[in-house]
GUDREN-331831 format. One record per residue (C-alpha): x, y, z negated; residue in three letters. Coordinates in steps of 0.1 Angstrom, whole numbers, plus 5000, padded with zeros to 4 digits. Each point is the difference from the previous one (the first is absolute). Layout:
BEGIN
XYZALA;...
//
This chain:
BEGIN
347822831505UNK;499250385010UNK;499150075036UNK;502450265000UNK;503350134989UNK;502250295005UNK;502949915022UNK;502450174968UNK;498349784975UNK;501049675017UNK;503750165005UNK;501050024963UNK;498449674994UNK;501749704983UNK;500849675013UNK;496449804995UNK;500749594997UNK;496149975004UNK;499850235036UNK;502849735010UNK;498349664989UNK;497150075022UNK;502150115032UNK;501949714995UNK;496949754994UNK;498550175036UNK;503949865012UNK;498549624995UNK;499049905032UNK;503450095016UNK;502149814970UNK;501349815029UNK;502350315020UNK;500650104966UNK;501649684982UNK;502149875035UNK;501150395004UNK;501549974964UNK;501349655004UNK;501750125032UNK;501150334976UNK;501549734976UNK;501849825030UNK;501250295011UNK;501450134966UNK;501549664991UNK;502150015035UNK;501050354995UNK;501749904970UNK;501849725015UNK;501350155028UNK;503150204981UNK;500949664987UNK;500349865045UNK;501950335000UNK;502349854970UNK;500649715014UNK;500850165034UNK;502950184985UNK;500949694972UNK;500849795040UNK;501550325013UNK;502349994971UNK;501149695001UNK;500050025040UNK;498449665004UNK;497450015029UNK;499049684999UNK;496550114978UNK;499750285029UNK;497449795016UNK;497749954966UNK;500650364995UNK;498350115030UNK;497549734997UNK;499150104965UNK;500350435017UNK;497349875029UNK;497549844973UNK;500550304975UNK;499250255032UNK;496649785009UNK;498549974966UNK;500750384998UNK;498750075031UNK;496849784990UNK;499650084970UNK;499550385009UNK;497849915031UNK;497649814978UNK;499550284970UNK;499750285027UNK;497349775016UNK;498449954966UNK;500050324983UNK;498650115036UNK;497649814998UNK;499150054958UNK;500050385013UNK;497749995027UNK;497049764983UNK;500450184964UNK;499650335017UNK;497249895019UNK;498749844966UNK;499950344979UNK;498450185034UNK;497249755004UNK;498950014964UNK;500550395003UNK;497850045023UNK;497449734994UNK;500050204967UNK;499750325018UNK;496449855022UNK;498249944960UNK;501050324982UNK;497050235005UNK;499650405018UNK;500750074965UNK;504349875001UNK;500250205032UNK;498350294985UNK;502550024976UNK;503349875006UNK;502550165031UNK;500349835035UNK;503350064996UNK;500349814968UNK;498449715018UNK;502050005030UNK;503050014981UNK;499549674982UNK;498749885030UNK;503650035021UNK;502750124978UNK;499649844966UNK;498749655015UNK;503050035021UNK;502550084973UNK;498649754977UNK;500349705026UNK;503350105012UNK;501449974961UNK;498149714994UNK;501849795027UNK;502850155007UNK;500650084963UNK;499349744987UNK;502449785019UNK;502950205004UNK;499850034957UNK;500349625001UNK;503249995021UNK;501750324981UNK;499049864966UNK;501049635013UNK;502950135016UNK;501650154969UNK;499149714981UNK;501849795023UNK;503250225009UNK;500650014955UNK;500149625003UNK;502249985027UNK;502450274983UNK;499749804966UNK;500649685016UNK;503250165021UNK;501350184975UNK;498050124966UNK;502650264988UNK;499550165034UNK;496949935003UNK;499450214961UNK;501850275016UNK;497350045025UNK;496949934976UNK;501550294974UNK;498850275023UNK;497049895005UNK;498350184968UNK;501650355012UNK;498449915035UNK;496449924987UNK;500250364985UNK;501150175029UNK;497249845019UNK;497650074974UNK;500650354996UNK;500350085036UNK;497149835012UNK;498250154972UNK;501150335012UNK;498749915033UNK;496849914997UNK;499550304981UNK;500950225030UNK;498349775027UNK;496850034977UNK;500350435004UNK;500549935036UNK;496649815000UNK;498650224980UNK;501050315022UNK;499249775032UNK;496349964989UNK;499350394997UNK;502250075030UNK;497449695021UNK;497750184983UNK;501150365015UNK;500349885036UNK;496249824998UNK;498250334988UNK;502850175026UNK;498849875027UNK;496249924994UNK;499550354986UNK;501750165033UNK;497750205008UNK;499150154967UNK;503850094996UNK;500050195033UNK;496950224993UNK;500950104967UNK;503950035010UNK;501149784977UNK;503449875017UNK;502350194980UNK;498649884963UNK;499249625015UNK;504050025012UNK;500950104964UNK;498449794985UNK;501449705023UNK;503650164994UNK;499749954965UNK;498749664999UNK;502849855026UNK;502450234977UNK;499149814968UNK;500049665024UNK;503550115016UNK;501750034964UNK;498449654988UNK;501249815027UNK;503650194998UNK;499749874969UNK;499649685006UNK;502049925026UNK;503150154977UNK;498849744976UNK;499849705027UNK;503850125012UNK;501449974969UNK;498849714992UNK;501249765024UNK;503750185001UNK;500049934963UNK;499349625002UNK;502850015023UNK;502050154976UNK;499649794969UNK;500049675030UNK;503450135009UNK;501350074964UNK;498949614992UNK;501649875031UNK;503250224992UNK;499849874964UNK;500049625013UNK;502250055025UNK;502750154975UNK;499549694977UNK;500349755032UNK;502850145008UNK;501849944968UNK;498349624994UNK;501449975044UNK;502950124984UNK;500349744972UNK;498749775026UNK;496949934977UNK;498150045030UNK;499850015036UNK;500250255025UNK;496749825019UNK;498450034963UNK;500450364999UNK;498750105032UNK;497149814995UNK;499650154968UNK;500350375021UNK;497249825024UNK;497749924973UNK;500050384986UNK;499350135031UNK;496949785002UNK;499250074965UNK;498850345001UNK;498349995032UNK;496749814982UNK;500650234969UNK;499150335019UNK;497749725026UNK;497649944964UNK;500350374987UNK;498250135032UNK;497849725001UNK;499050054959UNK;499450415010UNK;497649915029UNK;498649834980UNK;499550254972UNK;498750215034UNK;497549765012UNK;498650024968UNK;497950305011UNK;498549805035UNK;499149714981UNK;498150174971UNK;498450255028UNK;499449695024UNK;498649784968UNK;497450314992UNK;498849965035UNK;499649675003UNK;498649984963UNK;497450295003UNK;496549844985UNK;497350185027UNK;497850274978UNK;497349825019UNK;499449645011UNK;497449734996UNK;498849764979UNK;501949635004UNK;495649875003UNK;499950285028UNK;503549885017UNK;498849645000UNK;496750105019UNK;501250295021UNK;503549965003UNK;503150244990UNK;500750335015UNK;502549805027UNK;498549665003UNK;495950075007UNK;497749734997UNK;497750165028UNK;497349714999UNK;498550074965UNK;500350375006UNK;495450145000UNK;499750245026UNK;500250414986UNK;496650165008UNK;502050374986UNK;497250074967UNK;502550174975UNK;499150094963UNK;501750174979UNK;498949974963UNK;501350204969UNK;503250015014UNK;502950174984UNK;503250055018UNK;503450164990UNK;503149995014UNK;503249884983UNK;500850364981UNK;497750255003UNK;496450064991UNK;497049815007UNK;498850055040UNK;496249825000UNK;498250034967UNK;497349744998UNK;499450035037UNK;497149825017UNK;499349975037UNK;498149775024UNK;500949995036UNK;497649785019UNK;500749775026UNK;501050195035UNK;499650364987UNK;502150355007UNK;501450154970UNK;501950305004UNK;502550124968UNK;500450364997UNK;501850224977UNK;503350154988UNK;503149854995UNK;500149814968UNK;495849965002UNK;500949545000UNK;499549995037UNK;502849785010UNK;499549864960UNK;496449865011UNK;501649865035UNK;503149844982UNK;497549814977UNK;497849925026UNK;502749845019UNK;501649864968UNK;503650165002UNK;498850084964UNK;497549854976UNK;497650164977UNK;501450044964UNK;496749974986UNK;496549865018UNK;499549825034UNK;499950065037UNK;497749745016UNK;500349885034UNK;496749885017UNK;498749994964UNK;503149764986UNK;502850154977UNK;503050045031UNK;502749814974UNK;497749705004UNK;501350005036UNK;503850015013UNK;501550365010UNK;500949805038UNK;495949915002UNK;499450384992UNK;503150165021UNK;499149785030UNK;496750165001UNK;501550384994UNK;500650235031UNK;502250314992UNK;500850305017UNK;502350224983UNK;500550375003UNK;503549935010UNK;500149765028UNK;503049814995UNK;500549705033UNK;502649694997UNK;502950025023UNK;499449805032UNK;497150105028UNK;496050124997UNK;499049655009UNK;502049854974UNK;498650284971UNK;496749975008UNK;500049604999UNK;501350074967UNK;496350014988UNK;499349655014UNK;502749795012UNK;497849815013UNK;498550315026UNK;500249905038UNK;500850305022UNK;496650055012UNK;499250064963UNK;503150254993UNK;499150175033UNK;496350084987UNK;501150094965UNK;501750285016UNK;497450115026UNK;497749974969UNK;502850324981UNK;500250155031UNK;503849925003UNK;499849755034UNK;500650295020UNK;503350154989UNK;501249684994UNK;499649865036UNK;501650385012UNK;503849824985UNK;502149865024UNK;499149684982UNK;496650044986UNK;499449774968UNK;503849905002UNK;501050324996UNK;502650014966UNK;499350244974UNK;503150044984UNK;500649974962UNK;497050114983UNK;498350115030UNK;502450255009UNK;499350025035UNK;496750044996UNK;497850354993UNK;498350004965UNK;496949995017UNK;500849755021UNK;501949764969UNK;496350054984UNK;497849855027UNK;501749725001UNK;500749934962UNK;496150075004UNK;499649735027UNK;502349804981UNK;496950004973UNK;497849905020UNK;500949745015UNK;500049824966UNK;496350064999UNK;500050104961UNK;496949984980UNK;500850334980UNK;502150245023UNK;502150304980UNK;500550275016UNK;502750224980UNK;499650355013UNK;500749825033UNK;499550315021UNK;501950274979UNK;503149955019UNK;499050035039UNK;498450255019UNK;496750085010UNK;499749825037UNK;501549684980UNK;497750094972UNK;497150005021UNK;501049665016UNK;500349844966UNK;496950134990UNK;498249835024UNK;501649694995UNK;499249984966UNK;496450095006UNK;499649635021UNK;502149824978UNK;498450094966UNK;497349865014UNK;499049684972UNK;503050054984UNK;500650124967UNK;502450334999UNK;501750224979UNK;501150375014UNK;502550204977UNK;499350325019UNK;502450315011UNK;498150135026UNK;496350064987UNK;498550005038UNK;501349635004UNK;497249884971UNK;497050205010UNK;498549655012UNK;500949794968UNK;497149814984UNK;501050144968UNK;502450284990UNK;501949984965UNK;501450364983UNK;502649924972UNK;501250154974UNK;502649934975UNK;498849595004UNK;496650135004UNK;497149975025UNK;498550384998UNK;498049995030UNK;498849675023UNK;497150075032UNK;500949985040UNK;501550315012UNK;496850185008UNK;498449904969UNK;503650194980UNK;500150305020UNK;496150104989UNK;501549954964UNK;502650275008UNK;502249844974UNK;503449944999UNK;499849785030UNK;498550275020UNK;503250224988UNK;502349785010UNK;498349945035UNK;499250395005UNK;503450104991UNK;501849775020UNK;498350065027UNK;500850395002UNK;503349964997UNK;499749745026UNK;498350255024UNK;502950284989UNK;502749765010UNK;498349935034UNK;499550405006UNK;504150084989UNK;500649695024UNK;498150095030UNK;501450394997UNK;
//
């Protein structure tokens, strides 16, 4: 199943038997809530249908005023009323419960999925996507599935029950009633049809309107410094507009629906009662018979409408439960070998006592690479990066920078040739071995919610405080961290929020190394802050390189100038490869890069300090 799908695509889709059989086999475990909720459903439905005929033979004794059968009567009221009343409390407690463990079912194997798929699933499919099979869709889907599922049994059950009472009571009556049921299952069918047509525009129109308020609010900024309030409020207009209409729609459709089951209930209770009256009349029947009969319609219709709902939330959830299934089906674009996952373990469950030590020698040997669509990135590309060595990657956007790092780090794999690791072919070892040995900074910090201690421990969970408090002396960040009110406990809000960029970088930095990584990335990792944090970076990462293996994908040329080796690129392409002193005497197109950035680094300062 595809990774991905647009939202409209699963909206017209059709009612899939398959998508069902596997959300009902995942339903196993908790056969139990499911089968007493029904049998209580069944109870419930078969005392519902005997309770016109206690109300019969209430008004058969009233008739003939003998009280003497009061007493069974209101014995056979009190048991009626405490079967009821148990009978409910037991399927709401069940289909509770059904609700509850399958929706934690789907999320679990959601997101178990979510920690195998590689950088490669996030790089391509929305957060928004994900999140929204993650709450809404599991939710739906689980709320159906229980709820659903039992209150179908009691409105298919009940009908089935109420006809044989009617038949048994009185069949000509009872015929009367049945011979509208074909008109009803074509009013319900064409009105539900109609409505699910209109709720799938309002879905539809939802998703771009979601859509409008996310790039609304993100983009802020942008919309204020190129004025664009007017054209964004348009363009929002338009889309609630359409959204306003569908749902008019719709709720026209929904409001004639129900009064018209009402209409066509009354027109077959009018009918019965007109030809009860005449049989009372002819005393062919009683009075008690007929006002049971009058009972029973008002119950019949009830489940009718009850199991036309049900059938169109169904048709509704179809779109969760194929979206849900694609998550939780998604085959990784990368994983290992099963010989690898017996020795090393899986990318959850690590098997940390046959994992060999990284010593950070990387190769990379007539390796290919292109992405999905578009052309080829590395050509037959060959590298060797030896064990505790500086590379620095320079060159334009588009050179294979971040292409060369990705493989590196195995969010991608070669499509042709090898990439050794300390001289083995890295799929002979498990992605956790290799990612466990892996610091990376990234030139957009990005911190968990929750405090500095707690993101910085993120790199070893096993880090004592002593070790989290020199990780950050070591980045320079100990001493605006202990100027907080709370030092280390300090909260950094959602993403870091609270936090300067500069500041969210040191200690995404410190969060690296505390992991002590064999091959440390640093992704343009000082483009971002300014030139005192700069500095203090700078000089972190000249102690910490120290016997470590690193790779630089450089912004700022003066941040490299002490690299062991720096690589120019171009179009996939190493052009140029010396330190920096041994490129600027070539006066090449490193020497370019490096001159011209540093002018308009020195006119920036002049326009800044005027």
């Amino acid at each position: 199943m595809n990774n991905y799908f647009d939202e409209e695509e699963y909206t017209e889709s059709k009612f899939d038997l398959e998508i069902w059989i596997k959300i009902f086999k995942m339903m196993t475990p908790f056969k139990k809530h499911l089968i007493v909720g029904v049998a209580a459903a069944i109870m419930l439905a078969a005392v519902d249908a005997v309770y016109p005929q206690i109300n019969r033979y209430a008004i058969l004794m009233a008739g003939d005023k003998d009280l003497s059968k009061l007493p069974l009567f209101i014995g056979l009221y009190i048991v009626l009323m405490i079967v009821i009343g148990s009978m409910v409390y037991t399927f709401i407690i069940h289909a509770g419960k059904l609700q509850q463990k399958l929706s934690y079912t789907l999320r679990k194997k959601a997101f178990h999925n979510l920690q195998k798929l590689p950088f490669s699933y996030y790089d391509k499919t929305p957060v928004g996507w994900i999140m929204a099979r993650m709450t809404s869709d599991s939710r739906n889907l689980s709320e159906i599935l229980s709820w659903g599922m039992i209150d179908m049994s009691w409105g298919s059950l009940m009908m089935i029950f109420i006809t044989i009472a009617m038949l048994l009571t009185d069949w000509q009556l009872a015929l009367i009633v049945l011979a509208v049921m074909p008109i009803l299952l074509l009013v319900s069918y064409y009105f539900r049809k109609k409505i699910l047509h209109a709720y799938r525009k309002i879905r539809k129109e939802n998703s771009k309107i979601t859509g409008a308020f996310n790039e609304g609010i993100t983009g802020a900024k942008t919309t204020k410094t190129l004025v664009l309030e007017e054209q964004n409020y348009r363009d929002f207009d338009r889309k609630t507009s359409t959204m306003k209409r569908h749902s008019i729609r719709a709720a026209m459709f929904a409001g004639l629906y129900f009064p018209t089951i009402l209409f066509i209930a009354s027109v077959a209770t009018g009918v019965v009662m007109y030809y009860g009256g005449n049989r009372i009349a002819l005393d062919i029947i009683e009075v008690a018979t007929l006002a049971t009969f009058i009972m029973y319609i008002g119950q019949f219709f009830d489940p009718v409408m009850q199991l036309a709902n049900i059938l169109a939330r169904f048709q509704q959830a179809q779109a969760s439960a194929e979206r849900l299934m694609s998550l939780i089906e998604t085959e990784p674009d990368i994983w290992d070998r099963p010989d690898v996952i017996d020795t090393y373990g899986d990318a959850i469950d690590f098997k940390r006592e046959n994992w060999e030590p990284l010593h950070g020698k990387v190769e990379f040997r007539d390796v290919t690479f292109k992405y999905d669509k578009g052309e080829k990135v590395l050509d037959h590309f060959n590298l060797t990066i030896n064990e505790g060595e500086s590379i620095a990657l320079v060159g334009h956007t588009g050179a294979g920078k971040s292409t060369i790092v990705n493989l590196v780090c195995r969010f991608y794999e070669p499509t042709d040739g090898t990439i050794l690791i300390d001289g083995r072919d890295y799929k002979d070892r498990s992605l956790g071995w290799l990612h466990a040995n892996l610091g990376y900074v990234l030139q957009s910090p990005h911190l968990f919610s929750g405090t500095i201690k707690d993101n910085i421990q993120y790199g070893n969970e096993e880090a004592t405080m002593e070790d989290i408090i020199e990780a950050a002396k070591l980045v320079e960040a100990h001493d605006f961290i202990i100027e907080f009110e709370d030092g280390y406990d300090t909260v950094v809000g959602e993403g870091g929020a609270r936090l300067s960029v500069g500041q969210k970088q040191l200690i995404s930095f410190a969060r690296a190394l505390i992991a002590n990584p064999r091959i440390l990335i640093l992704d343009e990792a000082t483009s971002s802050v300014d030139t005192k944090t700069e500095k203090s970076i700078q000089r972190a990462i000249e102690v910490v390189l120290r016997n470590r293996t690193s790779i630089v994908v450089a912004h700022r040329l003066s941040t490299i100038t002490t690299s062991d080796r720096i690589l120019v690129l171009e179009d996939g392409n190493i052009i140029e490869s010396g330190t920096h002193q041994e490129l600027i005497k070539e006066t090449g197109k490193y020497y370019q890069l490096y001159t011209n950035q540093f002018k308009n680094e020195q006119v920036e300062k002049s326009r800044i300090s005027s």
